[in-house]
C-alpha positions as CSV (number, residue, x, y, z in Angstrom):
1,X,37.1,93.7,81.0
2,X,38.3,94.7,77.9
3,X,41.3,93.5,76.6
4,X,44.0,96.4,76.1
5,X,47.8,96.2,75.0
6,X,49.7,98.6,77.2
7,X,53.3,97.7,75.8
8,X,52.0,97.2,72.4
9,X,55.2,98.8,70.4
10,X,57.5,96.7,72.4
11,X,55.9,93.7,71.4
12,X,55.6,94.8,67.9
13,X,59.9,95.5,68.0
14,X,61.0,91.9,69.6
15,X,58.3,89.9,67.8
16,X,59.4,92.0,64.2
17,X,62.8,90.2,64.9
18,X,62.3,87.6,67.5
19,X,65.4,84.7,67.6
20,X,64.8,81.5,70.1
21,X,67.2,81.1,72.6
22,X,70.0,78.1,72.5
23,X,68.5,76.8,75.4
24,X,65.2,76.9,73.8
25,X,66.0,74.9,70.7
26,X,67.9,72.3,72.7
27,X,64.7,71.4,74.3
28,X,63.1,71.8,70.8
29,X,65.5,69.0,69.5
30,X,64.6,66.9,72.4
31,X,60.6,67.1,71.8
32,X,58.6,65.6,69.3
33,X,56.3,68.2,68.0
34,X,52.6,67.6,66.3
35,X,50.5,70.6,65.3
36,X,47.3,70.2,63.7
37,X,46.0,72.8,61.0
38,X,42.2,72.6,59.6
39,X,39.5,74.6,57.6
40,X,36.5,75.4,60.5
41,X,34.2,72.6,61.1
42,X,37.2,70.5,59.7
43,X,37.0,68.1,63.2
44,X,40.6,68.7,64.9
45,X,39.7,69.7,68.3
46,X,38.2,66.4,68.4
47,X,40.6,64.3,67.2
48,X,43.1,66.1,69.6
49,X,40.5,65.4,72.2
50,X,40.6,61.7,71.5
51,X,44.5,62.0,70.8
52,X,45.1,62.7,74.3
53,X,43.0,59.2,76.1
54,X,46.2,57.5,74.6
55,X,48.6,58.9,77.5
56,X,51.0,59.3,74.5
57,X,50.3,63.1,74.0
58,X,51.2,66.3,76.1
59,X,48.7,69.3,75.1
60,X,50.0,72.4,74.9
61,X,48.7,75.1,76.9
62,X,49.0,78.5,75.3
63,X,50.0,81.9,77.2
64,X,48.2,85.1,76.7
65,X,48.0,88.2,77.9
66,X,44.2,88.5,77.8
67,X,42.2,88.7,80.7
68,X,40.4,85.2,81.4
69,X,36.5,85.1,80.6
70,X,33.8,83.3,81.5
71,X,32.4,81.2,79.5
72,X,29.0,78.9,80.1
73,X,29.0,80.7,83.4
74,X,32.5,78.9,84.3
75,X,35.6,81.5,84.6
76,X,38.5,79.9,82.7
77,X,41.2,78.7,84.6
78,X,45.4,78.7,84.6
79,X,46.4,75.3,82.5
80,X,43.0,75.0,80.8
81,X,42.4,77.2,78.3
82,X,45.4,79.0,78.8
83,X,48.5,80.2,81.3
84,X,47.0,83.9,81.8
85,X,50.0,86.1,82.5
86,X,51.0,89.8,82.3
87,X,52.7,91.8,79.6
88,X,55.4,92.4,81.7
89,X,56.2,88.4,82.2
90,X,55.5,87.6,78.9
91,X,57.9,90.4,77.9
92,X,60.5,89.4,79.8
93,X,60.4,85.6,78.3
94,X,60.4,87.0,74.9
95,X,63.8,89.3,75.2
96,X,64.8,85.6,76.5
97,X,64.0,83.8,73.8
98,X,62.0,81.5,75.6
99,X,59.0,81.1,73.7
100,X,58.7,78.6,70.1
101,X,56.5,81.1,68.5
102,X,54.0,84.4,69.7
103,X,51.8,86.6,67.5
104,X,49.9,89.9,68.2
105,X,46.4,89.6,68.0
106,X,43.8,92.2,66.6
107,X,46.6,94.8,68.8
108,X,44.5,93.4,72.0
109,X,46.4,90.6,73.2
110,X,49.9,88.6,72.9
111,X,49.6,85.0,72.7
112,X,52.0,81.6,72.1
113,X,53.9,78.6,72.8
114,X,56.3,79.5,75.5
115,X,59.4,76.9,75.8
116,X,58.3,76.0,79.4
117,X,55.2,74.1,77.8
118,X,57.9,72.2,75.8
119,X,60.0,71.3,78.6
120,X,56.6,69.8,80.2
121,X,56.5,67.0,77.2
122,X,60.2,66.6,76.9
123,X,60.4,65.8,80.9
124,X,57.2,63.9,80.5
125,X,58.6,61.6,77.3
126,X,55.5,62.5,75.7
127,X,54.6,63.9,72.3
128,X,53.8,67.6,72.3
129,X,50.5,68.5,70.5
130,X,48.1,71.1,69.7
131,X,46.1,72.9,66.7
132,X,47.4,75.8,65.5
133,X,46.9,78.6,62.4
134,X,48.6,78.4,59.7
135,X,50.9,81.4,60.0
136,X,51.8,80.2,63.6
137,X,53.0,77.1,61.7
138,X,55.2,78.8,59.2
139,X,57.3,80.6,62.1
140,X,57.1,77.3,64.0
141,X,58.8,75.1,61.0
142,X,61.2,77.9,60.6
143,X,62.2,78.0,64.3
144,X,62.0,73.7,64.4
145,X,62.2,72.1,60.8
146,X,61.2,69.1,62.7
147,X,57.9,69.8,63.7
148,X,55.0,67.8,62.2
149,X,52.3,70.1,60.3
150,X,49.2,67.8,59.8
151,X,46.5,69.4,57.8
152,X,43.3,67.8,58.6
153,X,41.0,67.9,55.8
154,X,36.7,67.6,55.3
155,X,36.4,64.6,52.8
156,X,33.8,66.8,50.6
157,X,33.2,70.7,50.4
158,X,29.0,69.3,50.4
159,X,30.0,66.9,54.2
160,X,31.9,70.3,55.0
161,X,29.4,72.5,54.7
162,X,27.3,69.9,56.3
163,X,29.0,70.0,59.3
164,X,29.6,73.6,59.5
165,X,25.6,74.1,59.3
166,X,25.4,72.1,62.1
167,X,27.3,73.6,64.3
168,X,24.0,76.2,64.7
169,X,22.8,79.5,63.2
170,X,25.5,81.3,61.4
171,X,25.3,84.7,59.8
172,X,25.6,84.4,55.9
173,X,28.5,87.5,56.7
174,X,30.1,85.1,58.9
175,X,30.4,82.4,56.9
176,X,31.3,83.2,54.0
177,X,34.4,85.2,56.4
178,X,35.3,82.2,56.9
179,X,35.1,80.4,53.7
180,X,37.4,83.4,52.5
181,X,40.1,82.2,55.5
182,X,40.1,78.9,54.3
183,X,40.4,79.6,51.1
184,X,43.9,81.1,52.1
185,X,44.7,77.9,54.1
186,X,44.1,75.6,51.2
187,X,46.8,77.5,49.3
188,X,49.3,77.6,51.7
189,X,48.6,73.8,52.5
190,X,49.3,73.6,48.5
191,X,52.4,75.5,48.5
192,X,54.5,74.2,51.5
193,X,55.8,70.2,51.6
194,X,55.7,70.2,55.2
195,X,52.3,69.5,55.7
196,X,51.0,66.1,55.9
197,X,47.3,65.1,54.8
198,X,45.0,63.4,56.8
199,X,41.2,63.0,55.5
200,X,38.3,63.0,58.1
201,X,36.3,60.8,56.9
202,X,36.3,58.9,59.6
203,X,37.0,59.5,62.8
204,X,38.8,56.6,64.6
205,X,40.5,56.0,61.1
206,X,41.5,59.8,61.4
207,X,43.1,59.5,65.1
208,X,44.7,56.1,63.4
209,X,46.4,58.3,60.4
210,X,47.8,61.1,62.6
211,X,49.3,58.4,65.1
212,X,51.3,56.9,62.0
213,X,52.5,60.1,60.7
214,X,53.7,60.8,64.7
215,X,55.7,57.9,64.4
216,X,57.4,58.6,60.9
217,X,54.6,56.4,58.4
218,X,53.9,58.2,55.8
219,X,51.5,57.0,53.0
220,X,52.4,58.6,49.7
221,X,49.1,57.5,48.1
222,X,47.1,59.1,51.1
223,X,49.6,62.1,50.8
224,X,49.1,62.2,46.7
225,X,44.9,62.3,47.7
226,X,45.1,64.9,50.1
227,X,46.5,67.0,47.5
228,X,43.9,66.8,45.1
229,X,41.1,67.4,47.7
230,X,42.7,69.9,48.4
231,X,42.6,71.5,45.3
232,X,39.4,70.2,44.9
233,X,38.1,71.9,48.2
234,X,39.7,75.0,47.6
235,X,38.0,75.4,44.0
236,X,34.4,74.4,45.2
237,X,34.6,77.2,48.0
238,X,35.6,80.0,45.6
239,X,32.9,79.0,43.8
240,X,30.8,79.2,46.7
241,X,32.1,82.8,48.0
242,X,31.6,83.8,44.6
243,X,27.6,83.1,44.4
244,X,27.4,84.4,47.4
């Protein structure tokens, strides 16, 4: 079934000037927040994946308005891939304030973090997690200052592009789509101090990194390196979407 915004304009006006309720951003204060931003192919979903074996992490379960799809031949379900509900009660939670952050997508869907999610970890004493874009970030760190942006990086653009290949056939039109995007990332990741660096290099050293950022260790010489690959990364892949 395609996916259809009935109440589109309404959306559009509360989400052009949304504000988080009070009793939102209490439980906001109360809930340790870690969101992971990448390039594709840059390994997040994994280390979330490994993240949560600890028992220390609570994922965060989107809501959306789409209709659920089936994918592999399985239908998705409630509290997997996401909490599927209607315009209507999405809506309604919005005018309440009770969502951290919601977007409008390609004018098809409404999806985001609602508060209830939140609530979840804060009840559950555990550390709230989940990947996330980096414009969802900026409206997140303006709505909680607290919230912990970790940019997970590719240690070279050559193992990048490594891993990217391997992820299967990909159109050349496709690709370089989303070189382009991650070209964009790289400079926001350059132009806001609230994200912290983290180099997948390796894995189990990765998962090790984002734990000590979690719990407030910061290493300024990792931080300092991140930087640079950054820049690094992001010069390499306009090279790259420009020869191609």
């Amino acid at each position: 079934m395609e996916n259809k915004l009935n109440r589109l304009a309404e959306f559009q006006e509360i989400l052009g000037d949304y504000h988080i309720s009070n009793d939102s951003k209490a439980i906001l204060n109360q809930t340790k927040l870690v969101f992971l931003i990448s390039v594709t192919a840059g390994g997040r979903n994994t280390i979330i994946s490994e993240l949560l074996k600890n028992g220390d992490f609570h994922y965060i379960v989107s809501d959306t308005t789409r209709h659920k799809r089936i994918n592999n031949g399985i239908m998705e379900q409630d509290g997997q891939e996401y909490w599927f509900r209607s315009e209507n009660e999405i809506l309604a939670d919005l005018k309440a304030g009770k969502f951290l952050e919601a977007a409008i997508i390609h004018n098809q869907q409404v999806s985001g973090i609602s508060i209830r999610e939140l609530t979840k970890a804060h009840q559950k004493h555990k550390i709230a997690i989940n990947e996330i874009e980096i414009v969802g970030m900026h409206n997140i760190v303006e709505a909680c200052p607290g919230a912990i942006a970790i940019f997970v990086l590719p240690p070279s653009f050559e193992e990048w592009m490594k891993r990217l290949d391997g992820r299967g056939d990909m159109p050349k039109a496709e690709k370089k789509r989303r070189l382009q995007n991650a070209i964009l990332e790289f400079d926001a990741a350059l132009k806001h101090d609230y994200y912290k660096f983290v180099i997948n290099n390796d894995f189990h050293n990765s998962v090790d990194k984002i734990i000590e950022i979690t719990n407030g260790n910061v290493d300024i010489k990792n931080q300092n390196a991140g930087i640079e690959l950054v820049k690094k990364l992001q010069a390499d892949t306009i090279n790259w979407v420009d020869l191609n």
